[in-house]
N, C-alpha and C positions, 0 to 999 in steps of 0.2 A: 275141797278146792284143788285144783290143779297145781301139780306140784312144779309143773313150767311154768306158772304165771309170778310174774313178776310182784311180792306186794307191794312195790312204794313207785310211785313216781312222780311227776311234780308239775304245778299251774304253768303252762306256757303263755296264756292269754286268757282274758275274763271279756268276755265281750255280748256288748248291749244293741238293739237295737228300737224303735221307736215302733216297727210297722212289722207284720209278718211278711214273709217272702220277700226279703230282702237280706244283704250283708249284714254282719253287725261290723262294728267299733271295736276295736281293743281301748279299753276305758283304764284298764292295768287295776281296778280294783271295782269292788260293787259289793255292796248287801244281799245276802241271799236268806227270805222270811221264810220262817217256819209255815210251811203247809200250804205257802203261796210260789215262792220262785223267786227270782231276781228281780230287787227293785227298778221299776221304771222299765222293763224288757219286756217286750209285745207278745210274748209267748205265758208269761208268767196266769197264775189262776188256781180256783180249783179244780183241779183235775192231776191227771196221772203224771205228764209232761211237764213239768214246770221248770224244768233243767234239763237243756240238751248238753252233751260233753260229747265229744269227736279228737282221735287222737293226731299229735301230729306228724306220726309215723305214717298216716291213712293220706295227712292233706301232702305230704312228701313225695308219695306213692304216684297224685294227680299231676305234682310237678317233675316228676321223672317221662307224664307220657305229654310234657310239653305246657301245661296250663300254668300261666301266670297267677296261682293264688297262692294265701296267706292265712292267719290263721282269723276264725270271725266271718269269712268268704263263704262259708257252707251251713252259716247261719246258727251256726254252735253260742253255745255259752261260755260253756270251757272248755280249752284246749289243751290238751295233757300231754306227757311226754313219758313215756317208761312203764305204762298200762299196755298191754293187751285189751281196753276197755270190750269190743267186740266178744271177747271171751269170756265175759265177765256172767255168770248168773244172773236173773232174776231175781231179786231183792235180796242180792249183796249189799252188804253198806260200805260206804266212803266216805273216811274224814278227810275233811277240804282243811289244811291248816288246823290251829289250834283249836278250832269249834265249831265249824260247821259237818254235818252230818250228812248224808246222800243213800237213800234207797233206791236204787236201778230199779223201772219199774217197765222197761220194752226195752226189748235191741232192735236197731232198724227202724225202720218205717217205708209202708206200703205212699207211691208217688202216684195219684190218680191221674195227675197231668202233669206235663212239666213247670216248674216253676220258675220264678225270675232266675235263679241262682244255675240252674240249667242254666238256662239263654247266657247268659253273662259268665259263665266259667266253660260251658261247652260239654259237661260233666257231672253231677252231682253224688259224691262221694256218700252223704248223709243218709243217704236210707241203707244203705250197703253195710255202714261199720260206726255209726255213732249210735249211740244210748243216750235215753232219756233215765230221767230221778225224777223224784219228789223229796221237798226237802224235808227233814223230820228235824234238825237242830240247826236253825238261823247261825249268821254272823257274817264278818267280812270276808271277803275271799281276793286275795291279789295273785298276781304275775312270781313265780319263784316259790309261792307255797308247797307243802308239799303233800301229795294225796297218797294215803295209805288207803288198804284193805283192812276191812273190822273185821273179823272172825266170829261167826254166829256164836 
């Protein structure tokens, strides 16, 4: 691990959405299933993606060159505060709170075409510097938790 990364930092937002390509909700808490994703979130399944995380250093970055968003606006899950997540390895793990578990399992993502969240922010920060997980140990996850680095 990098000996500049930061390991702890903490839930800024938990947010849900119903549809893909759209905002989510700051809901301030949610269940996140073992080997599925967050409950009732349009993203969730099996597959590799089942939890996106975006920091809020990245959605800060978008409000410094003028864009009105917030966090949830870039279609995240969770929004953390005090990660370098960007930095982050390939199946690092992350405990969310007292018990949920996170394996990174992409950084980024390729945009074939624009999506709503483009149109509607002018920008999308999400393919540039969020990570995806899968989850490997369920539970709640709120707003103030805090997310540590597991050490292989």
């Amino acid at each position: 691990m990098d000996n500049n990364l930061q390991d702890e930092g903490k839930i800024v937002a938990v947010c849900r959405s119903a549809n893909k390509g759209e905002r989510k909700k700051d809901i301030e808490e949610a269940l996140l299933i073992e080997e599925y994703g967050m409950d009732k979130d349009a993203h969730s399944g099996d597959w590799h993606r089942q939890v996106s995380l975006l920091a809020l250093e990245s959605i800060s970055t978008m409000r410094e060159k003028g864009l009105n968003v917030h966090p949830g606006d870039f279609a995240e899950n969770i929004t953390t505060s005090g990660l370098m997540l960007i930095s982050l390895p390939i199946g690092q793990k992350l405990q969310l709170g007292d018990d949920v578990v996170l394996e990174v399992t992409q950084l980024g993502k390729e945009c074939h075409e624009r999506c709503a969240i483009y149109y509607q922010a002018g920008d999308c920060v999400m393919p540039r510097e969020g990570i995806f997980a899968r989850v490997i140990k369920g539970g709640m996850v709120r707003n103030g938790d805090p997310v540590r680095l597991i050490s292989s």
